[in-house]
VOGU-3710 file (C-alpha; in Angstrom, 3 decimals, decimal comma):
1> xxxxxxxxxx> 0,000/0,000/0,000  2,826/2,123/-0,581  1,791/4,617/-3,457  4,675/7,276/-3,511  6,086/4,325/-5,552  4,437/4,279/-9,243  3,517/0,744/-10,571  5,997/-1,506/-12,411  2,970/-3,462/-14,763  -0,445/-3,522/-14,721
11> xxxxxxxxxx> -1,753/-7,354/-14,258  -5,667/-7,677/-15,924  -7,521/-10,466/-15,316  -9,742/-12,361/-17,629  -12,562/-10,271/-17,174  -10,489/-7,749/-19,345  -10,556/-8,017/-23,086  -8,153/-6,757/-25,471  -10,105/-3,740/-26,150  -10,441/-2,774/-22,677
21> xxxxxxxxxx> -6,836/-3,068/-21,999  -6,065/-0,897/-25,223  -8,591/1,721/-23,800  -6,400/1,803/-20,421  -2,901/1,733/-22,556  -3,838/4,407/-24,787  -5,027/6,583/-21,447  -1,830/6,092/-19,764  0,492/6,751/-22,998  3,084/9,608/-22,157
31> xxxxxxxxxx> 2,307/9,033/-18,437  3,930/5,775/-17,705  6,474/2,842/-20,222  5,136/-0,260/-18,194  3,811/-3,788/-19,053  0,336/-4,151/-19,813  -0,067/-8,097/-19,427  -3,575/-9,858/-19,966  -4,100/-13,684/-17,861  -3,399/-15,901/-20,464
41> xxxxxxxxxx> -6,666/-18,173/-20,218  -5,510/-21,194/-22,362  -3,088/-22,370/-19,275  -4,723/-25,071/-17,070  -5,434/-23,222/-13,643  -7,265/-24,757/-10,633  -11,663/-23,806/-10,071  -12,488/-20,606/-8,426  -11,388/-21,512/-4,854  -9,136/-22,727/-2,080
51> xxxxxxxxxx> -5,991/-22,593/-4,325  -7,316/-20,472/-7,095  -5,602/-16,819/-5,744  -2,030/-18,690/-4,884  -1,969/-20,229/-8,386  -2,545/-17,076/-9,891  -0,232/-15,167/-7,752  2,553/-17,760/-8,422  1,819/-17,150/-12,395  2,443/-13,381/-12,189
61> xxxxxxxxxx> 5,554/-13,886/-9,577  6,758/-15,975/-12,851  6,144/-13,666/-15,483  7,290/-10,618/-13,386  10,604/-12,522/-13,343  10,657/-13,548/-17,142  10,200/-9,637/-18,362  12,714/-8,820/-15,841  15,285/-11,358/-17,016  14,673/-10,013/-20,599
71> xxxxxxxx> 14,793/-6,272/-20,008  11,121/-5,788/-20,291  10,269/-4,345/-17,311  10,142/-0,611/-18,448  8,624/-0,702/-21,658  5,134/-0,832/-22,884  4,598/-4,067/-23,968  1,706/-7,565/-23,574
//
């Protein structure tokens, strides 16, 4: 809960469609060079519940640290 630091990605779930997230990039241009990363639904994941929130956070610990490893972290990119 520490905003005086600005975000390093923005993380939209699946109720986010490509046109929604384009509508948010396109407001944020000029303002901010982060990821914009959408869930990518055809992985297997567990049901909604016990389990479901870990599994996703695991996923975007693992991504987080693939953009990072390639340099990605400060540039606008899905």
């Amino acid at each position: 809960m520490n905003y005086s630091k600005p975000p390093v990605a923005v993380f939209a779930g699946a109720l986010y469609g490509d046109e929604e997230i384009d509508e948010m990039r396109q407001a944020c241009q000029g303002i901010s060079s982060i990821p914009w990363l959408k869930m990518d639904m055809s992985v297997p994941k567990p049901p909604l519940g016990p389990g479901y929130a870990e599994h996703v956070v695991q996923r975007i610990k693992e991504c987080m640290k693939k953009i990072e490893t390639e340099g990605k972290l400060e540039q606008d990119v899905r």
